[in-house]
MIVEXKOL-217512 format. One record per residue (C-alpha): residue number from 0; residue in three letters; z, y, x. Coordinates in nm, 2 decimals. Layout:
N
{nr = NUM | rest = Ala | c3 = Z | c2 = Y | c1 = X} $
...
This chain:
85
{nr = 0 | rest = Unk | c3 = 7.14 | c2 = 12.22 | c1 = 9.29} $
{nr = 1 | rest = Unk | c3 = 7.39 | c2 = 12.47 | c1 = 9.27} $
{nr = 2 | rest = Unk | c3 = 7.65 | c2 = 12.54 | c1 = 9.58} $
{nr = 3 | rest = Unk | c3 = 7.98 | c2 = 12.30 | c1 = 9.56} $
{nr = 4 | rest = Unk | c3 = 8.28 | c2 = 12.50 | c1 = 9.60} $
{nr = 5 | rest = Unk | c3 = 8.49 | c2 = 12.18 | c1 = 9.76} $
{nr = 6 | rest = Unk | c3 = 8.78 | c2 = 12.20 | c1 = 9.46} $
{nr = 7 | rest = Unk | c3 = 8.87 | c2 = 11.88 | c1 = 9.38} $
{nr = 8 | rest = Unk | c3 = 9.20 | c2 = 11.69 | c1 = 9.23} $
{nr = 9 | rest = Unk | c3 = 9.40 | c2 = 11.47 | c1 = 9.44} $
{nr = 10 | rest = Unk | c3 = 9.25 | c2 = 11.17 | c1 = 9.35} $
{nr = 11 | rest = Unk | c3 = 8.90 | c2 = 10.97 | c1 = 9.28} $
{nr = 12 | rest = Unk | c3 = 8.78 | c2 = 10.63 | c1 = 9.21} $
{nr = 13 | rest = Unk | c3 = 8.55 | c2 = 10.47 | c1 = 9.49} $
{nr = 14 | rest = Unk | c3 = 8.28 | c2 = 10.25 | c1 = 9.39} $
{nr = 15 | rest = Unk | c3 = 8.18 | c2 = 9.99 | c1 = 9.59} $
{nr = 16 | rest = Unk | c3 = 7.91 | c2 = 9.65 | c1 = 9.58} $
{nr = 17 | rest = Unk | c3 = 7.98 | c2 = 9.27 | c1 = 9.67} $
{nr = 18 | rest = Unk | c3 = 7.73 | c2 = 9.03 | c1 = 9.60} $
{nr = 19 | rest = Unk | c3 = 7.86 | c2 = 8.73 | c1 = 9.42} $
{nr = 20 | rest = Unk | c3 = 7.72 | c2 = 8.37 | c1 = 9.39} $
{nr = 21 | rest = Unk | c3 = 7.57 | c2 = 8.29 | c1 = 9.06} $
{nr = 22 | rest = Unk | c3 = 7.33 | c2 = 8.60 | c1 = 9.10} $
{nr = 23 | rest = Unk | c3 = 7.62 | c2 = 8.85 | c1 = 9.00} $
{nr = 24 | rest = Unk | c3 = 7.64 | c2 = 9.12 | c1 = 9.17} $
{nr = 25 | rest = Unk | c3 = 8.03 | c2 = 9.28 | c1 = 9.17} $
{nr = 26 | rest = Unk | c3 = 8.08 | c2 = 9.66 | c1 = 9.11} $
{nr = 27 | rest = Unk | c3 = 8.40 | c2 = 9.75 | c1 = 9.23} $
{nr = 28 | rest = Unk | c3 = 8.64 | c2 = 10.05 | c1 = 9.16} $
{nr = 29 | rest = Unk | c3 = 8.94 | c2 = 10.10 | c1 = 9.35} $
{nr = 30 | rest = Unk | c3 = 9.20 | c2 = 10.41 | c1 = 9.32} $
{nr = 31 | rest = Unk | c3 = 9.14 | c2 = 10.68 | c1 = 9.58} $
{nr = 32 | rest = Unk | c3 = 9.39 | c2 = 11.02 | c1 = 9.73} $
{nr = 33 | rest = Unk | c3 = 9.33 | c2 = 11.32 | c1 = 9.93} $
{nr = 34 | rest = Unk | c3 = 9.50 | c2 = 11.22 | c1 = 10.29} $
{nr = 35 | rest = Unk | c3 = 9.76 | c2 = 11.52 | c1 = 10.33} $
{nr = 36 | rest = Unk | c3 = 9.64 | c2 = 11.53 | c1 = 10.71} $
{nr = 37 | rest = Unk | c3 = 9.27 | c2 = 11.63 | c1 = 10.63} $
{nr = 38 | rest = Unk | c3 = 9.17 | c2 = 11.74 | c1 = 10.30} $
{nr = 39 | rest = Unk | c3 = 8.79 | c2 = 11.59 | c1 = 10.38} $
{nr = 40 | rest = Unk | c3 = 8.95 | c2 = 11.23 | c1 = 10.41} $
{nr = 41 | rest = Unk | c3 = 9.04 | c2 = 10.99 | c1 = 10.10} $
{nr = 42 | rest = Unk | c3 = 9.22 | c2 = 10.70 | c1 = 10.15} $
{nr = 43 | rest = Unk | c3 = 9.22 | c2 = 10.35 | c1 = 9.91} $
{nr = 44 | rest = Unk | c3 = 9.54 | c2 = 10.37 | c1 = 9.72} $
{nr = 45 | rest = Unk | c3 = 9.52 | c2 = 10.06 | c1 = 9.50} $
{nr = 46 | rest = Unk | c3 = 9.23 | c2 = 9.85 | c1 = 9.32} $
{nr = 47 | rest = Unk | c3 = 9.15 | c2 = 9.97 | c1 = 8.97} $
{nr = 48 | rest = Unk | c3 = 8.88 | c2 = 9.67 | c1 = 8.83} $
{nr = 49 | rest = Unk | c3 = 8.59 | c2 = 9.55 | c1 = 8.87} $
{nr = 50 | rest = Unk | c3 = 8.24 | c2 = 9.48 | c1 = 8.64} $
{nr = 51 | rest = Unk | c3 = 8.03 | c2 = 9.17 | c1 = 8.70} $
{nr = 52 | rest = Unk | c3 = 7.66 | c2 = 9.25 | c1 = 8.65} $
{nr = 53 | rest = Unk | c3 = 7.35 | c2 = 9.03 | c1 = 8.66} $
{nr = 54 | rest = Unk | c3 = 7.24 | c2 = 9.10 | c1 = 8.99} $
{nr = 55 | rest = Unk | c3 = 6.80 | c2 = 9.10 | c1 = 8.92} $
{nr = 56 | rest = Unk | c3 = 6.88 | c2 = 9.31 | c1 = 8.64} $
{nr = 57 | rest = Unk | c3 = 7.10 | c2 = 9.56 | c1 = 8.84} $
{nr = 58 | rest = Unk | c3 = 6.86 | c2 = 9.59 | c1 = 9.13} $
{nr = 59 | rest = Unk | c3 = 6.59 | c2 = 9.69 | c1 = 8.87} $
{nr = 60 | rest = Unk | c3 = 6.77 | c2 = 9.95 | c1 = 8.67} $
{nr = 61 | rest = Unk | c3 = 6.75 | c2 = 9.72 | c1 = 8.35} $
{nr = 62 | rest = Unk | c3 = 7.11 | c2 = 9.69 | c1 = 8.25} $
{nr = 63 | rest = Unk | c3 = 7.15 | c2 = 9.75 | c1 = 7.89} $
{nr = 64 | rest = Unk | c3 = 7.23 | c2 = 10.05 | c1 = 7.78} $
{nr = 65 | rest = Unk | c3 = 7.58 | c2 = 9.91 | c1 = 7.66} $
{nr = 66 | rest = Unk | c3 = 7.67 | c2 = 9.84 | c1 = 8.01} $
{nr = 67 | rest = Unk | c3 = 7.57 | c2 = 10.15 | c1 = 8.12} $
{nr = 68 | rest = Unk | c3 = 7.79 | c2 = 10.35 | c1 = 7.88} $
{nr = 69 | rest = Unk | c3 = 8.07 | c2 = 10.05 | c1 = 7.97} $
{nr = 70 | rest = Unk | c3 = 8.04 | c2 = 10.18 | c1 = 8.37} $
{nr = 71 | rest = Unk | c3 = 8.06 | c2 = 10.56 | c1 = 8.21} $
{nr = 72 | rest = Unk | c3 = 8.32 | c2 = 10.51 | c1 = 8.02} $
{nr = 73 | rest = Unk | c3 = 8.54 | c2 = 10.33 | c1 = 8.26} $
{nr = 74 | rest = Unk | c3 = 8.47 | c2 = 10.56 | c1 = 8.53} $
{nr = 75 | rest = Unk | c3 = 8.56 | c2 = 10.85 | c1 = 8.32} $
{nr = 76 | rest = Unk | c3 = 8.87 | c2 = 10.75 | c1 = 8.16} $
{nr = 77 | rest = Unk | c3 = 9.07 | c2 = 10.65 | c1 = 8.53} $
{nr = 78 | rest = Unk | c3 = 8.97 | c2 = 10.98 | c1 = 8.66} $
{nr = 79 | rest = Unk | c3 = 9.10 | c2 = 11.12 | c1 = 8.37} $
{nr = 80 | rest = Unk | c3 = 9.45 | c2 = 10.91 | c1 = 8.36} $
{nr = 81 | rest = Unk | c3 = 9.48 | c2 = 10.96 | c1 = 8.76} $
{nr = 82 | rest = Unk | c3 = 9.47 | c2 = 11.32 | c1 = 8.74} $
{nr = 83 | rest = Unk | c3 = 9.72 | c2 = 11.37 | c1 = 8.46} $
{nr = 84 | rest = Unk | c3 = 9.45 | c2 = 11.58 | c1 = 8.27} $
């Protein structure tokens, strides 16, 4: 793996897990930002969304490969609006 070089925007999505009843398991992506205090530190700025998943096929790296791209996709298009690019 090539050496990280630390640049990074302002801000990031977190991702996060919650098991829900119903054998769902809840993926969940809130808005992050750099604290201005210390650059290594983000803090939650606001909840984005969040993507219900079968939980026995999520543990077993069997989602389809629509949900898949649907995570992708998601994920790539907030970081994209968030940091005006």
């Amino acid at each position: 793996m090539d050496q990280d070089d630390g640049v990074r925007k302002g801000c990031a999505v977190g991702i996060s897990l919650a098991s829900r009843d119903a054998g769902t398991l809840r993926l969940i992506l809130d808005d992050l930002e750099l604290d201005n205090q210390s650059p290594d530190v983000w803090r939650q700025w606001s909840f984005f969304t969040f993507i219900d998943l079968p939980i026995t096929q999520a543990k077993e790296h069997r989602l389809t490969e629509q949900e898949y791209a649907a995570i992708g996709e998601i994920l790539l298009a907030r970081l994209i609006a968030l940091n005006s690019l």
